[in-house]
C-alpha positions as CSV (number, residue, x, y, z in Angstrom):
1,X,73.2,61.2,85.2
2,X,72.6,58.6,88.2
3,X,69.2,58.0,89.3
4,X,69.7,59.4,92.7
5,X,70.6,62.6,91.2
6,X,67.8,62.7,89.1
7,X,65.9,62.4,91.8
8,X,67.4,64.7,94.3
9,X,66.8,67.4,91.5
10,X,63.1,66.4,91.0
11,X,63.0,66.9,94.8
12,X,64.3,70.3,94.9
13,X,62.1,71.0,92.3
14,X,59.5,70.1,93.9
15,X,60.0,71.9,97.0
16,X,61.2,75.4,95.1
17,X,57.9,75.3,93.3
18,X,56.1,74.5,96.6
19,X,57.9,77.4,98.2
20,X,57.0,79.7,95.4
21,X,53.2,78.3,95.2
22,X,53.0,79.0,99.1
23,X,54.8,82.6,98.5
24,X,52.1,83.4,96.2
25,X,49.2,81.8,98.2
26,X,50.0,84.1,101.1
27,X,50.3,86.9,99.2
28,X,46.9,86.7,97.3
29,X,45.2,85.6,100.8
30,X,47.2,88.5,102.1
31,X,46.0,91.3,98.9
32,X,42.0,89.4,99.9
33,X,42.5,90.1,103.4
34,X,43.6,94.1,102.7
35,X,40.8,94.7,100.5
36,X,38.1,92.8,103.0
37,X,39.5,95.5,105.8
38,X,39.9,98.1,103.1
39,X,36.2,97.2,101.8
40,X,34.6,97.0,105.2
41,X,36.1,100.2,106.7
42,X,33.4,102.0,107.8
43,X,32.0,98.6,109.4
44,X,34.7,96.9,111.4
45,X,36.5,98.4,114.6
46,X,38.4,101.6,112.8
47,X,35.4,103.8,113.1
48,X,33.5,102.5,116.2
49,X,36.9,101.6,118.5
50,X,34.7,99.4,120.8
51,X,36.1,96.2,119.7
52,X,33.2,94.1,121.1
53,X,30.8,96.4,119.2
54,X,28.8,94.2,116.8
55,X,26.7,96.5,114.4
56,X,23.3,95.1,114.2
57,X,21.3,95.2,110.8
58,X,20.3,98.4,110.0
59,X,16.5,99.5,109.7
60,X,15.8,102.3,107.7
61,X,13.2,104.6,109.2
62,X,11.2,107.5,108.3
63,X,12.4,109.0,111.4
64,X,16.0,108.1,110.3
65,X,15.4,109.4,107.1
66,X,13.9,112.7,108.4
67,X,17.5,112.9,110.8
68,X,19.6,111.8,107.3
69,X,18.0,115.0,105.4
70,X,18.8,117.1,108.4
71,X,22.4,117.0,109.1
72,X,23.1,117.1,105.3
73,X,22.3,120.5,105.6
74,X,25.7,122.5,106.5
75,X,24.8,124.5,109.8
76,X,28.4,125.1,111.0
77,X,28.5,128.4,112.7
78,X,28.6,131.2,112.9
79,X,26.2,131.6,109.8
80,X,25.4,128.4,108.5
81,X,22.1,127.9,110.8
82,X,19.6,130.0,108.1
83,X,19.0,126.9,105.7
84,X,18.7,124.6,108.7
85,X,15.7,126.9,110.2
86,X,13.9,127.2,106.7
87,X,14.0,123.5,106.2
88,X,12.6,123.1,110.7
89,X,9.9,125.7,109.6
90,X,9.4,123.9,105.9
91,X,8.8,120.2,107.7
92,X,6.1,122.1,110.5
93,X,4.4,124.0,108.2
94,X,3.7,120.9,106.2
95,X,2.2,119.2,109.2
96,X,-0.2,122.0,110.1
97,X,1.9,123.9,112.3
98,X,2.2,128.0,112.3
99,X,6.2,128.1,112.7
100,X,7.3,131.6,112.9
101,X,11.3,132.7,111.6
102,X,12.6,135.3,113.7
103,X,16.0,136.7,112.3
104,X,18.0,137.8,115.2
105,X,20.7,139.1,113.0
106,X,21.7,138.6,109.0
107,X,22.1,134.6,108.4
108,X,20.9,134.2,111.8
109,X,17.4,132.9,111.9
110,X,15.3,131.2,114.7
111,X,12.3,128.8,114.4
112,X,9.6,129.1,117.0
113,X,6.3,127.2,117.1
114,X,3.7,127.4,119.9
115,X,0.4,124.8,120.5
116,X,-2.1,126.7,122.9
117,X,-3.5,124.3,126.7
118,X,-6.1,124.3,127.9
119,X,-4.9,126.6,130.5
120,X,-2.8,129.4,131.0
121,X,0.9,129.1,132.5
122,X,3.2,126.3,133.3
123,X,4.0,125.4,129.6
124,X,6.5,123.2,128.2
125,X,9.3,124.1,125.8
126,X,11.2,122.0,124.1
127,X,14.4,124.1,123.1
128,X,17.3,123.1,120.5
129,X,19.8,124.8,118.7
130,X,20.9,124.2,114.6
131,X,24.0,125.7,114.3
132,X,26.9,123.0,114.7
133,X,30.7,123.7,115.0
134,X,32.6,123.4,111.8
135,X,34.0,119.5,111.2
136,X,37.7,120.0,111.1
137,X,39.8,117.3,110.2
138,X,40.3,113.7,110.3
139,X,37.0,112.4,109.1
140,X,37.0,109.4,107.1
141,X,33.8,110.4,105.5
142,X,32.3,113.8,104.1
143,X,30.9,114.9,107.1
144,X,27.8,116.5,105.9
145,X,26.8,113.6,103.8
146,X,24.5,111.2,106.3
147,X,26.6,108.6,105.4
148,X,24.9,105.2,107.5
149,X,27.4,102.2,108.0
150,X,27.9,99.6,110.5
151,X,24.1,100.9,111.9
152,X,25.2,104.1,112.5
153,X,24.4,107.7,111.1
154,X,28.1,109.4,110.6
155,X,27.5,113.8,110.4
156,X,28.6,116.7,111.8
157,X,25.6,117.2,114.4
158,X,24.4,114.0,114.6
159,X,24.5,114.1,118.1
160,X,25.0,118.0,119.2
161,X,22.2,117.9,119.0
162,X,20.2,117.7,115.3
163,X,19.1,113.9,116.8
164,X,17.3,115.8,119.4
165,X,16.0,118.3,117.7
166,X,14.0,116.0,115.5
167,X,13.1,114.2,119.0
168,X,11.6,117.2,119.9
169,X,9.9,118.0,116.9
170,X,8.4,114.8,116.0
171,X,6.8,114.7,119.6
172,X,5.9,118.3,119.2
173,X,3.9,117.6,115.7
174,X,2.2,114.4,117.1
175,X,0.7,116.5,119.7
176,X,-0.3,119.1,117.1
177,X,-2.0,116.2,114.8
178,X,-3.8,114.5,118.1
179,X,-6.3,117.4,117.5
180,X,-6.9,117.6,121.2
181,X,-5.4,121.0,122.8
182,X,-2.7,120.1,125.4
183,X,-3.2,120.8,129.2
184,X,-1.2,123.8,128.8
185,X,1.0,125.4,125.9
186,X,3.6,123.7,124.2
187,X,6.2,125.4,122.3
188,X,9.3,124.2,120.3
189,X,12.2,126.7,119.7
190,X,15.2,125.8,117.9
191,X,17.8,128.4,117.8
192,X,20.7,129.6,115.6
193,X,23.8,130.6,117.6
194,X,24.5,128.2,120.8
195,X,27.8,127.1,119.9
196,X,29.7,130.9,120.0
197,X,27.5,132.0,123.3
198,X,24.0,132.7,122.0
199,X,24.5,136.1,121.1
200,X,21.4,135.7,118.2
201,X,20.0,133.0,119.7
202,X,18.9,132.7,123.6
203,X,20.2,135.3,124.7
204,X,18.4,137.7,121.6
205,X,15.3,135.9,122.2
206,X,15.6,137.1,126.0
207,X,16.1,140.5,125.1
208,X,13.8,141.8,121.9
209,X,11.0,138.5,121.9
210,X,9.9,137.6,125.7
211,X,6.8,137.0,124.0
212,X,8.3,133.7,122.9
213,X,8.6,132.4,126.7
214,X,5.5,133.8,127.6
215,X,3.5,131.3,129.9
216,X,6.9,128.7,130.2
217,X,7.6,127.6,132.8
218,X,9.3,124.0,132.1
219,X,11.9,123.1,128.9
220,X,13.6,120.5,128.0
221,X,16.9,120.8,126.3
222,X,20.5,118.7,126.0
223,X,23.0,118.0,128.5
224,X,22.0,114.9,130.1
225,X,24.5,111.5,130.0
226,X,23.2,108.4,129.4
227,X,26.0,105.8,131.2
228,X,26.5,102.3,129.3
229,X,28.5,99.4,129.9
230,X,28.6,97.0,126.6
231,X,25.5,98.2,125.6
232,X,23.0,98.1,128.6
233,X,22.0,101.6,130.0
234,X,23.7,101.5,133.9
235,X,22.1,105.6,134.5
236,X,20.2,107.5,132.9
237,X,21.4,111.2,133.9
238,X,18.8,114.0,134.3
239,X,20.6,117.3,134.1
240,X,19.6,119.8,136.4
241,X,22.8,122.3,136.2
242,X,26.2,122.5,136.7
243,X,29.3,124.2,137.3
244,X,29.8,127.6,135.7
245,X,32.7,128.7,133.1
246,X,34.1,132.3,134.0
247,X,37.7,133.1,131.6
248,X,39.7,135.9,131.7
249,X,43.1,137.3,131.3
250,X,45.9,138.5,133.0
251,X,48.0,141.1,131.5
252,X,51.6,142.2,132.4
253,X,55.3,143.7,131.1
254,X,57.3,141.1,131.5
255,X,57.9,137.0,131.7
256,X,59.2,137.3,135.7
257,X,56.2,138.9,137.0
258,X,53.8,136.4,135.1
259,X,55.7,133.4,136.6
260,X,55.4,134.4,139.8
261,X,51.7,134.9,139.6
262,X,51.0,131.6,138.0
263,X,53.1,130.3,141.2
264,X,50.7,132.1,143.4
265,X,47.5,131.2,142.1
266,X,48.6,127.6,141.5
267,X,47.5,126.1,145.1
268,X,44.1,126.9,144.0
269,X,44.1,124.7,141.1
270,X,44.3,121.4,144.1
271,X,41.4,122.1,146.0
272,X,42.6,124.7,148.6
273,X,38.5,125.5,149.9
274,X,36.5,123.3,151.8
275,X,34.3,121.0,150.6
276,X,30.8,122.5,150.0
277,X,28.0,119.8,149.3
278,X,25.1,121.6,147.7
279,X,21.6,119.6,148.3
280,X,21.5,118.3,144.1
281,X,25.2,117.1,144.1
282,X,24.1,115.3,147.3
283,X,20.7,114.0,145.9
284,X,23.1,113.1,142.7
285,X,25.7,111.4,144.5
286,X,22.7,109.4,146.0
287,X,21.2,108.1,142.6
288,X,24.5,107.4,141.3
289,X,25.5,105.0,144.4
290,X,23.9,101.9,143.2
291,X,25.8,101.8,140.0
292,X,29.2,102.4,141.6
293,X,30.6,99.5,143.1
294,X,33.5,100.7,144.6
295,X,32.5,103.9,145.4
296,X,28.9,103.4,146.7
297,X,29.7,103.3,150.2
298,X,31.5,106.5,150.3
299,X,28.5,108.3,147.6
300,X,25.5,107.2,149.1
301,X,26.2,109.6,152.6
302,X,28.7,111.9,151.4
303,X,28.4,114.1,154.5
304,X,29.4,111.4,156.5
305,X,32.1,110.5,154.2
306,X,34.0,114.0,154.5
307,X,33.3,114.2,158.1
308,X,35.0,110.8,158.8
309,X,38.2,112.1,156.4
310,X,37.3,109.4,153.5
311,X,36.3,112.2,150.9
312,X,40.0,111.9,149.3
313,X,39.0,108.1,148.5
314,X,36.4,109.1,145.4
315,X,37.8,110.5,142.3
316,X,38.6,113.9,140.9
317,X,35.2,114.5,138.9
318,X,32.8,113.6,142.1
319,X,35.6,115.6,144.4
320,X,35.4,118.6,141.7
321,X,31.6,118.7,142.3
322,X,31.9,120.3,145.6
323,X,34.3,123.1,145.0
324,X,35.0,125.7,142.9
325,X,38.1,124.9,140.0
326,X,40.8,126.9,138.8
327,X,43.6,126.7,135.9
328,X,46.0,129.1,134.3
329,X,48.0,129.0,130.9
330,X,51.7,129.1,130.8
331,X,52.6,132.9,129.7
332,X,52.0,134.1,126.6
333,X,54.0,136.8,124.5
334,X,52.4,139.6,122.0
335,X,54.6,142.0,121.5
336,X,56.0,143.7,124.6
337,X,52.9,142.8,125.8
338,X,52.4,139.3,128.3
339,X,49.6,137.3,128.8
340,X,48.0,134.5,130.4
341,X,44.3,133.1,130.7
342,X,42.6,132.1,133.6
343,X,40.0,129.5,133.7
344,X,37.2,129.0,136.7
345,X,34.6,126.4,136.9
346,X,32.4,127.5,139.9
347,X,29.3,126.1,142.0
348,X,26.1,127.2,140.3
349,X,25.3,129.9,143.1
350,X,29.3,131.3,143.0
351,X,29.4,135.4,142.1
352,X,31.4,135.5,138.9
353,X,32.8,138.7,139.6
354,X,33.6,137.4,143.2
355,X,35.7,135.1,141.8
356,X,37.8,137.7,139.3
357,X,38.4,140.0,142.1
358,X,40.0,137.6,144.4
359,X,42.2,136.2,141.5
360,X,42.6,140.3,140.3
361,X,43.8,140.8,144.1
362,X,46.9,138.2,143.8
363,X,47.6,139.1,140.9
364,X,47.8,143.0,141.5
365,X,50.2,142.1,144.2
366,X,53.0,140.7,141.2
367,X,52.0,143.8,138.9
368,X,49.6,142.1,136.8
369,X,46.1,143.8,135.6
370,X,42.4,142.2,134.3
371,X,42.4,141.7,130.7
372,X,39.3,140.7,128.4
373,X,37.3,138.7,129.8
374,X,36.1,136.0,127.4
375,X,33.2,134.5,129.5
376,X,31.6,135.1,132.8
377,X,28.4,132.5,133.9
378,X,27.0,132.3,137.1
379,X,25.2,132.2,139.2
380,X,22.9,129.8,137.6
381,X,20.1,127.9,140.0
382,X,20.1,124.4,140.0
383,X,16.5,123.0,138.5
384,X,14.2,121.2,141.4
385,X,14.2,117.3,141.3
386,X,10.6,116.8,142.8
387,X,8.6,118.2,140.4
388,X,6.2,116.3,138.0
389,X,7.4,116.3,134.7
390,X,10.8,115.4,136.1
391,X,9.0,112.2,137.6
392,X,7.9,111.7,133.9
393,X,11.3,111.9,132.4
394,X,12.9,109.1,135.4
395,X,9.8,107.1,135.0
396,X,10.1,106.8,131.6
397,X,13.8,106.4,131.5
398,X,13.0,103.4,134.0
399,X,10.6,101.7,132.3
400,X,11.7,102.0,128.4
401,X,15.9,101.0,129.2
402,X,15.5,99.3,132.7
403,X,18.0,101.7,134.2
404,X,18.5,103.7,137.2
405,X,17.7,107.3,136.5
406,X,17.8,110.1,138.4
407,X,19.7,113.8,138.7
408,X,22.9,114.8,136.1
409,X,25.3,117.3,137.2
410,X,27.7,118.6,134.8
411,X,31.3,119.7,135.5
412,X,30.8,122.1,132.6
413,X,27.3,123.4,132.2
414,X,27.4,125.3,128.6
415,X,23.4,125.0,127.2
416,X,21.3,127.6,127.0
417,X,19.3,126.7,130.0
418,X,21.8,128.7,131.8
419,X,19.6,131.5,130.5
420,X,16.4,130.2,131.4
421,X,16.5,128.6,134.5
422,X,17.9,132.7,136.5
423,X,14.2,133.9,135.4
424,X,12.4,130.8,137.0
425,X,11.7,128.4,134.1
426,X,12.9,124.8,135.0
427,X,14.8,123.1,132.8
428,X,16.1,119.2,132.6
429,X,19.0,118.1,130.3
430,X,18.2,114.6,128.9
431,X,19.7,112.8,126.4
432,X,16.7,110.3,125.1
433,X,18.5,107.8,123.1
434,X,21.4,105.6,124.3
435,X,25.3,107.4,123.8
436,X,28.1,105.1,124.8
437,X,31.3,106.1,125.5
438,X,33.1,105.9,122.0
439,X,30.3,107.8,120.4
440,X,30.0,110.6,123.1
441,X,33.8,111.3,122.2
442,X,32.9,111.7,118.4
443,X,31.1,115.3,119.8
444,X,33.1,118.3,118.3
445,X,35.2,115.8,116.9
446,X,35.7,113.8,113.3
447,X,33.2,111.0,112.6
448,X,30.4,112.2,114.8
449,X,27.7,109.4,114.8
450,X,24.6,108.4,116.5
451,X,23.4,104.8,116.4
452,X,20.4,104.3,114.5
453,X,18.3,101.9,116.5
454,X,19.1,104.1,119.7
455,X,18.1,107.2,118.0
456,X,14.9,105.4,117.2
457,X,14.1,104.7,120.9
458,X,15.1,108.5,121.8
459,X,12.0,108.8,119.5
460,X,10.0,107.2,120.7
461,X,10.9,108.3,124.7
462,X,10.6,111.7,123.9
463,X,7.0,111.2,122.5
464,X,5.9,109.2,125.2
465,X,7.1,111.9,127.5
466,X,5.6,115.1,125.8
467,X,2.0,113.1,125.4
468,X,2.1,111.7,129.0
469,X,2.9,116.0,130.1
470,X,0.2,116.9,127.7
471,X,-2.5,114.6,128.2
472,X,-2.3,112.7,131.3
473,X,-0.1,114.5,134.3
474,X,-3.0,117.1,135.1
């Protein structure tokens, strides 16, 4: 064989195993990269979505410890909330505290602690509940385990609302250990059945204990939204109400006549009434100006903005704030029997049953009749602004994020201070801790979470609050 050959061979040789060494490089790089994305699941973008999220080290607390213990506990309604209010009542009995368990029903049990002011009336209470809803599926962790990854705390209830609830509690024991009585009474319920209506929680504590409300007349609860964009705080939201939920169904023979009423009543799903601008949508509106940039013309005088015919230029949520809302299902068959449901979301001071009748009425006119109804709220005052432990709550906000804060109204108002604030006690909705966007959707949902160095500042708000109401706003 001819040099040249020889070496055209070698060359080919050369290359093939080149080809094959390159083959096999990729694919190891390749099997490294896998188990680096496979290894750092719960840290990189799977779980948090935000890709620009960049989890900072994680400090381990005895705060975040205290919240870890917590949501381990299994509270998922509608009996799990019994172990959670022995181990509330366990941690305040350890710290001095008299906590009382009230059992509203078997399985059902509420915690309720109270520190005796100075003075009589115009207490404080700091209300929770410990029952969560069940996880469902699609978590990529056992969701009652704490798990903590990527700086975050991943459970069922991490952020509706067991973070809160040990918020409140902490605050509520450091007053109890100051050894100094509190300008007036302080009280901490946490109770066992919010998620399915409050059957044997608020709403029994209404009805067989009033004793436990005695002398209230402030709480603070969930329901406020903390606004971020990256992670700076652009509004802190103070709830003060919201829109109430009233569902029902219609009930008829056949498909035809159900049609024709979901025809009728669907002009009222677009905004048929007139825009009504109660005075803390307007004050809302206001406070949430600034932050909007291409809105904030048209939000800061919204009276002038509907009377010069510009109120069609803001979006659906702020438009939905000023009139009552309305939905239907598509017909439903059971039997010979037909179905649909109807959904309302009115203004806090609607009539419920107003608003059935004049749906009833319609649909009367097609054959139809009133079926169960699942849920009737309303009316439901909205909690005064310019009061002073509402200045306390903005002033802190303010001064701890930097943020504009000021009044929260939600589209759908479903905590239990729809119970309280109809018999006079005022009640704000705050949410103490930073909650961006991609964490606030994790609520009801797999892979709840709460960042740990935000619930640490929710902490620490909350205590400055309740010791600035107890020792220093008289």
């Amino acid at each position: 064989m001819t040099k040249p050959v020889l070496d055209e061979a070698a060359r080919k040789l050369r290359h093939r195993r080149e080809r094959i060494a390159a083959t096999i490089l990729v694919l190891v790089l390749g099997a490294i990269v896998a188990g680096i994305a496979w290894w750092s699941h719960w840290e990189g973008e799977q779980l948090e979505r935000d890709r620009r999220y960049i989890p900072k080290q994680t400090k381990i607390t005895p705060e975040i410890l205290l919240l870890q213990e917590f949501v381990r506990i299994d509270t998922s309604h509608p009996a799990g909330a019994a172990a959670g209010a022995r181990w509330l009542a366990a941690y305040l009995r350890k710290h001095g505290v008299a906590a009382e368990l009230i059992e509203s029903a078997p399985d059902r049990l509420n915690v309720y602690a109270r520190i005796r002011g100075s003075n009589r009336g115009d207490g404080l209470l700091l209300f929770n509940h410990i029952d969560v809803v069940p996880p469902g599926n699609g978590w990529t962790t056992s969701p009652f385990a704490g798990n903590i990854a990527a700086n975050m705390l991943f459970s069922r209830g991490a952020l509706d609302m067991k973070a809160l609830t040990i918020c409140q509690m902490l605050a509520f024991v450091e007053i109890a250990r100051s050894g100094h009585p509190p300008a007036h009474d302080l009280v901490f319920l946490a109770t066992a059945d919010e998620e399915t209506g409050s059957e044997y929680g608020m709403q029994w504590i209404l009805a067989h204990r009033p004793d436990v409300l005695a002398d209230v007349k402030f709480g603070i609860t969930e329901g406020g939204i903390t606004e971020m964009m990256t992670e700076h705080m652009t509004y802190f939201g103070i709830e003060v109400g919201g829109k109430q939920e009233v569902s029902f169904d219609l009930e008829g023979d056949d498909r035809e006549a159900m049609q024709q009423t979901r025809l009728a009543l669907e002009p009222f799903m677009f905004g048929r009434e007139p825009e009504r601008v109660i005075p803390a949508v307007r004050d809302f509106f206001r406070s949430l100006a600034p932050t909007r940039t291409a809105f904030k013309p048209f939000l800061t005088d919204i009276d002038t903005t509907i009377r010069q015919g510009q109120f069609w230029r803001l979006p659906t949520p702020y438009r939905d704030l000023t009139q009552n809302s309305l939905w239907v299902t598509a017909p439903a068959q059971s039997g010979q029997r037909w179905s649909m449901t109807v959904t309302q979301l009115n203004l806090p001071d609607e009539q419920p049953d107003d608003r059935i009748a004049a749906v009833e009425t319609i649909a009367r006119n097609y054959g139809l009749r009133l079926g169960a109804i699942h849920r009737k709220q309303g009316p439901v005052p909205l909690s005064p602004s310019d009061t002073k432990l509402f200045g306390i709550l903005r002033q802190e906000a303010e001064r701890r994020y930097d943020v504009q804060a000021g009044v929260q109204i939600l589209y759908r108002s479903g905590t239990d201070a729809r119970f309280l604030r109809p018999r006079g006690i005022v009640c704000y909705g705050v949410t103490p801790y930073p909650v961006d966007y991609f964490q606030s959707l994790s609520i009801h949902g797999p892979d709840e979470r709460i960042r740990l160095d935000y619930f640490t500042d929710g902490v620490e708000f909350l205590h400055q609050v309740v010791d600035t109401w107890a020792f220093r706003s008289s």
